[in-house]
C-alpha positions as CSV (number, residue, x, y, z in Angstrom):
1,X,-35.2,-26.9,27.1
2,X,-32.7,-29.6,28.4
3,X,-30.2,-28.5,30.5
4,X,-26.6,-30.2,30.4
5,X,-23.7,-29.9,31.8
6,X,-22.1,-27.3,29.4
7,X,-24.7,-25.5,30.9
8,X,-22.8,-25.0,34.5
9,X,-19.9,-23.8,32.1
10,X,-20.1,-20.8,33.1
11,X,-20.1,-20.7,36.3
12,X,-16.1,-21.1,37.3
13,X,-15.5,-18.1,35.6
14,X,-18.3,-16.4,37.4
15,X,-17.3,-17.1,40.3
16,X,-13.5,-16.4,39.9
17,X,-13.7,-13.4,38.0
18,X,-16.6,-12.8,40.6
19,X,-14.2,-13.0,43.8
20,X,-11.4,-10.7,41.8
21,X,-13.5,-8.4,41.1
22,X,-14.8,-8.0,44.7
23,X,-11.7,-8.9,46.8
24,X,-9.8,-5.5,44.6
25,X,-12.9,-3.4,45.3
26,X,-13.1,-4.2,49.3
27,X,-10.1,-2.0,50.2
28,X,-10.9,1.2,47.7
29,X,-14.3,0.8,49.3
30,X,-14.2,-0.4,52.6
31,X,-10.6,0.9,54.1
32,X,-9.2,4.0,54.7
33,X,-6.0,3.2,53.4
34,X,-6.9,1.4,50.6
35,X,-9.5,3.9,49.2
36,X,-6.6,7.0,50.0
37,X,-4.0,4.8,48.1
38,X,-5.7,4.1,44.6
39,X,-7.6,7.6,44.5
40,X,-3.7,9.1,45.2
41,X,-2.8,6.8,42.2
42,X,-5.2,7.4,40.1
43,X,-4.3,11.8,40.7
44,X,-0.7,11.5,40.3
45,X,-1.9,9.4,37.1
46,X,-4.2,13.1,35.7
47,X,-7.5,11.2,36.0
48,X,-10.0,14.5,36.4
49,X,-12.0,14.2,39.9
50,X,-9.7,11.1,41.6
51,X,-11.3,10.8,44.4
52,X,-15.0,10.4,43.6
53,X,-13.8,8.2,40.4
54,X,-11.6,6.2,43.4
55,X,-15.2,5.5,44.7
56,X,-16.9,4.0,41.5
57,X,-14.2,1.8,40.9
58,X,-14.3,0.5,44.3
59,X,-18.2,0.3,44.2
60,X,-17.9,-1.5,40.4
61,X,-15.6,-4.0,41.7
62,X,-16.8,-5.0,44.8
63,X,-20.8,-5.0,44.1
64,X,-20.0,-6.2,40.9
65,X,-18.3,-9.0,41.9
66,X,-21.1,-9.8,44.2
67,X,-23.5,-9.8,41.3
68,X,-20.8,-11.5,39.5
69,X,-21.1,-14.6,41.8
70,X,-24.7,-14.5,42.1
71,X,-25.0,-14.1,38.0
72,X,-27.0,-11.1,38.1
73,X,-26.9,-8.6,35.0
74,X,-23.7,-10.6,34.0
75,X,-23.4,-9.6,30.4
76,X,-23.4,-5.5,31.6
77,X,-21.4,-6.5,35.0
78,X,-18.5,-8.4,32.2
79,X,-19.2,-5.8,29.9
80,X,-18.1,-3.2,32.5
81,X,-15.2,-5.5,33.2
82,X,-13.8,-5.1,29.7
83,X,-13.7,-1.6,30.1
84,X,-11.7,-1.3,33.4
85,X,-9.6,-3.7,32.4
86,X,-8.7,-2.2,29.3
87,X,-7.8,1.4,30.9
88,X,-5.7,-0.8,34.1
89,X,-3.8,-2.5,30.5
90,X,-3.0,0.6,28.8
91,X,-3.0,3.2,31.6
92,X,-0.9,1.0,34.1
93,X,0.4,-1.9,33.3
94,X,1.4,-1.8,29.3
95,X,5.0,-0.3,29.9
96,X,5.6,-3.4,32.5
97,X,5.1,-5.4,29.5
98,X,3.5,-8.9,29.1
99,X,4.8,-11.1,32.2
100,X,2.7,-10.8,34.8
101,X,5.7,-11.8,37.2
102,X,8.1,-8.4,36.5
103,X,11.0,-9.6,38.2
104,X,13.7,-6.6,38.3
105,X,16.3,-7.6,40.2
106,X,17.8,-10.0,43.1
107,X,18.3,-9.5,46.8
108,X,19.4,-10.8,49.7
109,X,15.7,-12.2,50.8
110,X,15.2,-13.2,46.8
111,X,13.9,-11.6,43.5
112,X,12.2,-8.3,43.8
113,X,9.5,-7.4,41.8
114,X,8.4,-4.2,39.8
115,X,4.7,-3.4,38.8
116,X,3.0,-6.0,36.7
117,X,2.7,-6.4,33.2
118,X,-0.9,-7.1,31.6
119,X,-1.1,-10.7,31.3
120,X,-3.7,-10.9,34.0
121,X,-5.7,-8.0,32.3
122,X,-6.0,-10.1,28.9
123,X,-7.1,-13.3,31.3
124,X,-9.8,-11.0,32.6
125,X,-10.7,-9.5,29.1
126,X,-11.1,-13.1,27.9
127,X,-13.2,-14.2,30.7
128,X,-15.1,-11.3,30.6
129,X,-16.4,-11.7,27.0
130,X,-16.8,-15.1,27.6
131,X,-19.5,-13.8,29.5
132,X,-20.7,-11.6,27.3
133,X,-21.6,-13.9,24.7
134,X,-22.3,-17.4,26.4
135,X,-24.5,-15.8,29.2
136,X,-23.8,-16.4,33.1
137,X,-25.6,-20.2,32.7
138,X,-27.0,-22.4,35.2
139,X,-27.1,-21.8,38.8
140,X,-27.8,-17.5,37.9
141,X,-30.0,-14.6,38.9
142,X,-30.0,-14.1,34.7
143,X,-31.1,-17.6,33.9
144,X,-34.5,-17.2,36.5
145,X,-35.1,-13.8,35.1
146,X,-35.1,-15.4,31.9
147,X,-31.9,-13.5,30.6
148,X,-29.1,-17.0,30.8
149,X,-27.5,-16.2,27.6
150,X,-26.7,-13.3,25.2
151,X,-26.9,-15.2,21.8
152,X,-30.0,-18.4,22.1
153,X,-28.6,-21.6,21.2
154,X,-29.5,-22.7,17.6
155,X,-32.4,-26.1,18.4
156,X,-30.7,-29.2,18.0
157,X,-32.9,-30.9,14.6
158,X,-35.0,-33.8,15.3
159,X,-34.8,-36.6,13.3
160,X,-38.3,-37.4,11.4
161,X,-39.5,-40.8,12.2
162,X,-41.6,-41.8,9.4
163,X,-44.2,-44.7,9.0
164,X,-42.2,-47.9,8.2
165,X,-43.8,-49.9,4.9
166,X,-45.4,-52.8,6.6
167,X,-47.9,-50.3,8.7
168,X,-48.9,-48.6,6.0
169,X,-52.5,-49.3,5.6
170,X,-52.9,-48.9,1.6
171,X,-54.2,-45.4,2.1
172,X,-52.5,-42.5,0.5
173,X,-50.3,-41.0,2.8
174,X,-50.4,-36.9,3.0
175,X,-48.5,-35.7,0.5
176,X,-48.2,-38.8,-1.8
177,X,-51.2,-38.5,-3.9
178,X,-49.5,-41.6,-5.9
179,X,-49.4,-43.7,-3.0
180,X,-51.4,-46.8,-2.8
181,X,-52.3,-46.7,-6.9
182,X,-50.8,-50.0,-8.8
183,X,-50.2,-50.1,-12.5
């Protein structure tokens, strides 16, 4: 199959959604004050067993994003993507509404901001399912396991080339049983 360059398509979003993924999950995974912080959040939010849930999420996004990057089980990686995502949308940022940039108020060193809204979950979402259905492309663990893309792209037709008239050598060609016969 040749490759082109809407093959390598891709491969920004691996790689960005990729470095997200994994620079969010370092601290829940990897710091003490980080990990304390969102499984705190995610009790005073009623999520049942915080602190071991604190450490999936953490794990998800960081190794994840890793796999992400190297474009390994990307459909099930961006599939797990859309979920989180989702529940960060609705559970978290929904009431900050759509701007990403909540800006409440003014102060002497500027604006202050509030928590913000779920803009940057939708861009995820839609990266995310890009992924889903397009595959993680060229330059991917998937594509050398054989797995590049979720839906097979439909073969480009060939054009038939058929015999021009002035080779033909007065035999009947296949499938013209009237060829060569003159009145």
């Amino acid at each position: 199959m040749k490759r082109t360059w809407s093959d390598h398509a891709p491969l920004p979003l691996r790689l960005m959604l990729g470095i997200g993924l994994a620079y969010h999950g370092f601290p829940k995974l990897f710091t003490a004050q980080g990990h304390d912080s969102f499984a705190g959040m995610l009790q005073g939010m009623g999520f049942p067993a915080a602190e071991p849930l604190a450490w999936a999420v953490g794990a998800f996004e960081f190794f994840g994003g890793l796999m992400l990057i190297a474009g390994a089980f990307t459909a099930l990686i961006a599939a797990l993507g859309v979920i989180e995502m989702a529940v960060a949308m609705f559970m978290v940022h929904l009431p900050a509404g759509f701007n990403f940039m909540n800006i409440t108020g003014t102060g002497p060193a500027g604006p202050t901001f509030g928590m913000p809204g779920y803009e940057v979950n939708l861009l995820y979402i839609a990266g995310f399912l890009a992924l889903v259905i397009g595959g993680a492309g060229a330059l991917s663990v998937d594509r050398l396991r054989g797995e590049g893309e979720m839906f097979e792209p439909e073969p480009t037709p060939v054009r038939s080339r058929e015999v021009p008239e002035r080779a033909w050598s007065g035999e009947p060609r296949p499938g013209h049983e009237m060829a060569g016969r003159r009145g």
